[in-house]
C-alpha positions in Angstrom: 4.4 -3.5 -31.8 3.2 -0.5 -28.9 6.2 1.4 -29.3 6.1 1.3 -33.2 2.9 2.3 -33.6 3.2 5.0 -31.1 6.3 6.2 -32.5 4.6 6.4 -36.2 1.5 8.4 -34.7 3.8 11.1 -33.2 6.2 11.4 -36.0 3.8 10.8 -38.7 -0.1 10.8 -38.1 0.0 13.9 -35.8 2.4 15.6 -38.2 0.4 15.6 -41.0 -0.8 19.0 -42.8 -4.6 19.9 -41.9 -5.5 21.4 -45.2 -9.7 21.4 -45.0 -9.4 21.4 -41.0 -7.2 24.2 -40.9 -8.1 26.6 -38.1 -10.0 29.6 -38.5 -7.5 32.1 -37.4 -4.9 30.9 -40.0 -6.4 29.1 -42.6 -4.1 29.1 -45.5 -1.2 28.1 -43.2 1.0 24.9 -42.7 -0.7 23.8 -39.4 -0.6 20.2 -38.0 -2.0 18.4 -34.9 1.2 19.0 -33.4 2.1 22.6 -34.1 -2.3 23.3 -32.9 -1.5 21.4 -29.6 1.7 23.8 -29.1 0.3 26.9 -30.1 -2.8 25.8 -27.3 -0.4 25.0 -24.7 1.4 28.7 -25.3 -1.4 30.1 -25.1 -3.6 28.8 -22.3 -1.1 26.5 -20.6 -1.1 23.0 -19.7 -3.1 21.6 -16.6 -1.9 18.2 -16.0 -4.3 16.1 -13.8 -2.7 13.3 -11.9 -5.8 10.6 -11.5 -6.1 9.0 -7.9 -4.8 5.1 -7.9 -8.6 3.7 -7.5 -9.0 4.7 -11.3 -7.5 1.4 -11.9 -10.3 -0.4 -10.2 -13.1 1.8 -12.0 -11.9 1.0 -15.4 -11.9 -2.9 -14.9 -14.4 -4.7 -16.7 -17.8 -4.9 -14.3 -19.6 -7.8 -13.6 -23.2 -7.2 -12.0 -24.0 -10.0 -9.3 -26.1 -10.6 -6.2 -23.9 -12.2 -3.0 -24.5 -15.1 -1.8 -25.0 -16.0 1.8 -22.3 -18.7 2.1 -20.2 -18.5 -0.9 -19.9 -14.8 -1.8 -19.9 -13.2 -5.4 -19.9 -15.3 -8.1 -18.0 -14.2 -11.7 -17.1 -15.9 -14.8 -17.8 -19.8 -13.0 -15.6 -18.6 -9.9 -16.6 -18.0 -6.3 -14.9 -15.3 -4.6 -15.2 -13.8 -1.0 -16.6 -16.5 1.1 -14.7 -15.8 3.9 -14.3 -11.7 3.5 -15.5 -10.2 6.5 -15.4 -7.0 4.6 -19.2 -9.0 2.8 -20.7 -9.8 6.7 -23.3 -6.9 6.3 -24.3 -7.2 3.0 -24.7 -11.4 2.4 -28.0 -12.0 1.2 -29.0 -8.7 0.8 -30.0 -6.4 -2.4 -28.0 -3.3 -3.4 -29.7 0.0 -3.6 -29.4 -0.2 -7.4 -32.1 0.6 -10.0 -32.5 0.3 -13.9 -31.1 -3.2 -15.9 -29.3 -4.6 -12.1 -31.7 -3.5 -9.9 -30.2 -4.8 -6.4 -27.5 -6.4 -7.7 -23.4 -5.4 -6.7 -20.9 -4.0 -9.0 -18.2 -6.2 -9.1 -15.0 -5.8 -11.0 -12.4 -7.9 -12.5 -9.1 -7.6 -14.3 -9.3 -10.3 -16.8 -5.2 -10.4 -16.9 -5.5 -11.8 -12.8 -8.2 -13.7 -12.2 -7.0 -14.6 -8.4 -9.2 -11.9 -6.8 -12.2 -9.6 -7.8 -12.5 -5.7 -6.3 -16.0 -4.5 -5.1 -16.5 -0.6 -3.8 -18.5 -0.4 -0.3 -18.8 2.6 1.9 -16.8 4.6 -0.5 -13.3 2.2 -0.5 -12.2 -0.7 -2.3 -11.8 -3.7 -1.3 -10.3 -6.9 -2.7 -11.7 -10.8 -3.0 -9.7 -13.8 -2.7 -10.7 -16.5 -4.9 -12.3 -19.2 -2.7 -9.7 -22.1 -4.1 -6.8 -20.4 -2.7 -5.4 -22.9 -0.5 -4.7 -20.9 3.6 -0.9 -20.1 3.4 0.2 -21.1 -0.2 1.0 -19.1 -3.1 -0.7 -19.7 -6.4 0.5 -18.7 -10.2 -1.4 -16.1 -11.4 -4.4 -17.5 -14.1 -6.0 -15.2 -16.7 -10.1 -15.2 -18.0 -9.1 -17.9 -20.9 -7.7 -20.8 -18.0 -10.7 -20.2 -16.0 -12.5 -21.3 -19.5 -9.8 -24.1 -19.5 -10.1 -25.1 -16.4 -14.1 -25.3 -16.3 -13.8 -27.1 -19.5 -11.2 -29.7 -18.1 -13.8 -30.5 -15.1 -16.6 -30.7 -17.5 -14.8 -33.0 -19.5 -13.7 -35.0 -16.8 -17.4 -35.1 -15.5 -16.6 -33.4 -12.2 -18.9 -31.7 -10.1 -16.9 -29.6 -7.2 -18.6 -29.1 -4.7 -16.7 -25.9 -4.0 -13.4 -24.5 -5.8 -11.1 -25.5 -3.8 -11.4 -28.8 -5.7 -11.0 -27.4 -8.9 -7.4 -25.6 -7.5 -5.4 -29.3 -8.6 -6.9 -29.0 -12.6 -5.7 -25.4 -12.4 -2.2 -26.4 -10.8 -2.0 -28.5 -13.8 -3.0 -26.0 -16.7 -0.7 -23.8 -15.5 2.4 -26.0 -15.0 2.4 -26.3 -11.1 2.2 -29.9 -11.4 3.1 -30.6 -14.4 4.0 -34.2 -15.8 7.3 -34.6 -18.0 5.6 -34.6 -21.5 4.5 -31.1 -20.5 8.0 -29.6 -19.2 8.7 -26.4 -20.8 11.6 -28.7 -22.7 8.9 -30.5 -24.2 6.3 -27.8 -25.5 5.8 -27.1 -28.5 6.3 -23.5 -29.8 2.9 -22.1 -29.7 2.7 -23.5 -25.4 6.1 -22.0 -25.1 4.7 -18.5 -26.4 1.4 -18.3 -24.7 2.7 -19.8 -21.1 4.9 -16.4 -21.5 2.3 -14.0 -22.8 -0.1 -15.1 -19.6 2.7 -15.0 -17.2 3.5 -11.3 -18.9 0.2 -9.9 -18.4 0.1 -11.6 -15.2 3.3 -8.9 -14.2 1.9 -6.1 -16.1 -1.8 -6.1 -13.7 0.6 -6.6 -10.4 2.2 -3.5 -11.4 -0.9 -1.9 -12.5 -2.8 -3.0 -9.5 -2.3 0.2 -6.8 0.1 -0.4 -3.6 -1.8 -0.6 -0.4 -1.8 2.6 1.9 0.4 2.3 4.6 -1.2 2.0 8.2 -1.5 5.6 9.6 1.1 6.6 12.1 1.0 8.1 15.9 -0.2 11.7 16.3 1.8 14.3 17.8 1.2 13.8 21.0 1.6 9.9 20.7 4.8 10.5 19.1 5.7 12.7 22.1 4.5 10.5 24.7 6.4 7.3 23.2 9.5 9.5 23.2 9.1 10.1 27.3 8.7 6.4 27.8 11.1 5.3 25.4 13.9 7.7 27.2 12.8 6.7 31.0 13.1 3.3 30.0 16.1 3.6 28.7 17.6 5.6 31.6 16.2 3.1 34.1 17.4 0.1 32.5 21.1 1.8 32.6 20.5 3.0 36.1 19.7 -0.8 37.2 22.6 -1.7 35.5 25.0 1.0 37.6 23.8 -0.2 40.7 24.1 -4.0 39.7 27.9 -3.3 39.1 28.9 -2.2 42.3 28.1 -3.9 46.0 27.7 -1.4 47.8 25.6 1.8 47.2 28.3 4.9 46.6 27.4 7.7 49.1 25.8 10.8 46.3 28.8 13.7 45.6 29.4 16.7 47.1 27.5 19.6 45.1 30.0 21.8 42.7 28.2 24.7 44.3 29.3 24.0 47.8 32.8 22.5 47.2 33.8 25.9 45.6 32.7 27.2 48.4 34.8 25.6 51.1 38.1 26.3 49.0 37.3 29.7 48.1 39.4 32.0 50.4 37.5 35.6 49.1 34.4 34.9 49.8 32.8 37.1 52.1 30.2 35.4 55.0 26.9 35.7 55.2 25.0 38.6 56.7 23.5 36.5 59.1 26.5 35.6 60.6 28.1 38.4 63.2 31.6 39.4 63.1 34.1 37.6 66.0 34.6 39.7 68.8 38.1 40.8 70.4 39.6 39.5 73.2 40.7 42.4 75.6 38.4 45.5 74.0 35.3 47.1 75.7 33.9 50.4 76.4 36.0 53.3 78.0 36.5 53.0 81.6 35.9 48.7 81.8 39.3 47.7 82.1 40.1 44.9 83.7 
């Protein structure tokens, strides 16, 4: 249904002939939304702004709450945050805020994934766990409409949960995690069948949506450098250990190529230092012997 109705506002809606809003530099001419947006872009250009990944989290619907000492933020009949260190400094404590939520928190939710919330402090985003989330276990994505369900269900049942984490088995069951055989996707009627998908559907689409976390900063320079030196001297000592390991006794150290070309070399010329041999039999005139 997207793609049709964006393909019939391109081809059709924003092809349409502006005959009263013609512009005023050609008004008696066959201009459409189209053709105004082309001749603009010749014109002037086109300055395409990329927005940052955080827009995601500003455009989520925002839920004004005060924090609770123990339990954290509360939205929609859900606790979230009670043991997000990220909260330590502000528990129990009004926000700078004025007007309609004077010293309450902005807290935002995406109503497609209702396992955590997002609340901006110190200028970064940060995310909530749901309190129910059991340590170590994965749980299926729920949207706003189960957390109705689910609220209803314990209402209905007469419940009163001390803290969410007992509510996480009547979710487990609305969204088939433990679900009994009359409720198998076999045995579900049409209308289960089809919004069981669309949840687990819009479920994918806020995942994606949702923006990847940065990746932790790596070494300087001069760290890189320095773990380069020790990463190449341990490298050489552990082969040098090696070396010796594999022979008994210590080899005596090679004669330098410098000096063995010098024995063998019969040109070479000696040293100034050294004084020439003297004859045998040869003196001054007049010492003979």
């Amino acid at each position: 249904m997207e793609h049709l109705l964006a393909t019939w506002i391109v081809k059709v809606w924003r092809n349409r002939r502006l005959d009263q809003y013609a512009p005023a530099w050609d008004p008696s001419g066959r201009h459409s939304p189209n053709t105004l947006f082309a001749a603009a872009a010749a014109r002037d250009g086109i300055c395409l702004e990329i927005p940052p990944p955080e827009l995601y989290y500003e455009l989520l619907p925002v839920h004004f709450v005060r924090i609770d000492t123990r339990r954290g933020v509360k939205i929609s009949g859900l606790w979230y945050g009670a043991h997000s260190p990220i909260l330590e400094p502000h528990r129990g404590r009004l926000s700078s805020r004025g007007g309609r939520h004077a010293g309450k928190w902005a807290v935002h939710r995406d109503p497609r994934d209702c396992l955590q919330v997002v609340i901006e402090l110190d200028g970064a985003w940060h995310e909530l766990p749901w309190n129910g989330l059991p340590h170590g276990q994965e749980v299926p994505a729920f949207s706003d409409a189960r957390v109705g369900d689910v609220l209803r269900q314990a209402a209905k049942a007469r419940l009163k949960p001390r803290s969410d984490a007992e509510l996480l088995p009547v979710l487990l069951d609305l969204v088939a995690a433990k679900t009994p055989v009359d409720a198998w996707p076999t045995q579900m009627t049409r209308q289960q069948k089809t919004d069981r998908a669309r949840e687990l559907a819009r479920a994918r689409a806020a995942a994606l949506d949702r923006p990847a976390p940065e990746p932790p900063p790596g070494p300087s320079p001069a760290d890189a450098r320095t773990l380069h030196r020790q990463a190449t001297a341990a490298v050489e000592a552990d082969r040098r250990r090696r070396r010796m390991a594999a022979v008994s006794v210590q080899p005596s150290a090679p004669q330098l190529l410098a000096d063995s070309l010098r024995a063998k070399n019969l040109f070479l010329l000696p040293d100034e230092e050294q004084d020439p041999p003297e004859e045998v039999g040869t003196g001054r005139a007049g010492e003979r012997s």
